[in-house]
C-alpha positions as CSV (number, residue, x, y, z in Angstrom):
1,X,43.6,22.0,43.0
2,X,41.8,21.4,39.4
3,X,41.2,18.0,40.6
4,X,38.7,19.3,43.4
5,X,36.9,21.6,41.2
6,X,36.3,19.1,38.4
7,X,35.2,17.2,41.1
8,X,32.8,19.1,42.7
9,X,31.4,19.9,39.0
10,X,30.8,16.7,39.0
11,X,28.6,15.9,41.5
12,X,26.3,19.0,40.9
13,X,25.6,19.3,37.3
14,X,26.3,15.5,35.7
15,X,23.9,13.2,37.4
16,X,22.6,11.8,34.4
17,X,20.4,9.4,35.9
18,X,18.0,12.2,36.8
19,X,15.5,13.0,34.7
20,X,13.1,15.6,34.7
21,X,9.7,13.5,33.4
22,X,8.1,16.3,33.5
23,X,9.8,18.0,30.1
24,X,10.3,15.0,28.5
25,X,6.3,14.7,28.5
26,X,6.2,18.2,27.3
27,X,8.8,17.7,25.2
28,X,6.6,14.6,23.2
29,X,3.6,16.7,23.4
30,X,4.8,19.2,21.4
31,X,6.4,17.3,19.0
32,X,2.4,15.5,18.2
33,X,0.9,18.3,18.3
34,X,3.1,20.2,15.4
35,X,2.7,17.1,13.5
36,X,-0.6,16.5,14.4
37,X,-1.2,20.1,12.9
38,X,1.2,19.5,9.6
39,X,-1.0,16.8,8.7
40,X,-3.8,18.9,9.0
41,X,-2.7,21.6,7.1
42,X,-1.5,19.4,4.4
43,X,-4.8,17.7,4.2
44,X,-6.4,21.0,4.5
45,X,-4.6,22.1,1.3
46,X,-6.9,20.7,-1.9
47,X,-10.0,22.7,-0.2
48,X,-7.8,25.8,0.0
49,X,-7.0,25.6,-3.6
50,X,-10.7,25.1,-4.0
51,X,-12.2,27.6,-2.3
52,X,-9.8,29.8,-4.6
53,X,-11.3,29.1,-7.2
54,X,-14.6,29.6,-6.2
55,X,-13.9,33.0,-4.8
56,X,-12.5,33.5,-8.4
57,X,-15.3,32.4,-10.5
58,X,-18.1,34.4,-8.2
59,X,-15.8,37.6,-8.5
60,X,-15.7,37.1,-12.4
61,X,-19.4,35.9,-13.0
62,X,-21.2,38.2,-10.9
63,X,-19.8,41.0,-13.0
64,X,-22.6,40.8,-15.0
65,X,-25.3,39.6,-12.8
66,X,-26.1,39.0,-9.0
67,X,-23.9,37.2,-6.4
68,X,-26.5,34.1,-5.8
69,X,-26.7,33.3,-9.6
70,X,-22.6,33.4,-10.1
71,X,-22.4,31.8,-6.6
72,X,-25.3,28.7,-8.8
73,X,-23.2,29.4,-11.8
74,X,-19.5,28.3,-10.0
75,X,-21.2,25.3,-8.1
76,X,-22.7,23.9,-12.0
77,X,-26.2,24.5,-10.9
78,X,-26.8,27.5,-13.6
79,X,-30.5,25.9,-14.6
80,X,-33.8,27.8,-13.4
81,X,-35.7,25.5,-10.9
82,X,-39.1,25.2,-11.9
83,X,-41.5,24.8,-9.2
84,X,-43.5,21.8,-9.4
């Protein structure tokens, strides 16, 4: 009696030889695309970090005066142009 049942087990769910290409595609597309996007956002990182500080030093140099000279003032270009 167990014998039949095992049986009959077997030959629905253990055909290993089957495979469903069709996930395993989406399977390896998911896995590049998550590290396809780690890399990005590791890379992405230093200009994160940079952008920080710029948003800091505008925020604490245009206390005093306006947004486009702290915005000169935080890139290093503090100097009056002169017309020529």
């Amino acid at each position: 009696m167990l014998s039949s049942k095992y049986k009959n087990l077997n030959d629905k769910n253990m055909n290993i030889k089957q495979i469903n290409w069709i996930h395993v595609f989406l399977l390896f597309l998911t896995i590049s695309i998550l590290i396809i996007f780690t890399t990005i956002s590791i890379s992405l990182r230093p200009l994160a970090d940079w952008a920080n500080y710029q948003n800091d030093c505008i925020y604490s140099e245009s206390i005093d005066t306006t947004i486009p000279w702290a915005v000169r003032k935080c890139n290093g270009r503090s100097k009056v142009y002169q017309v020529k």
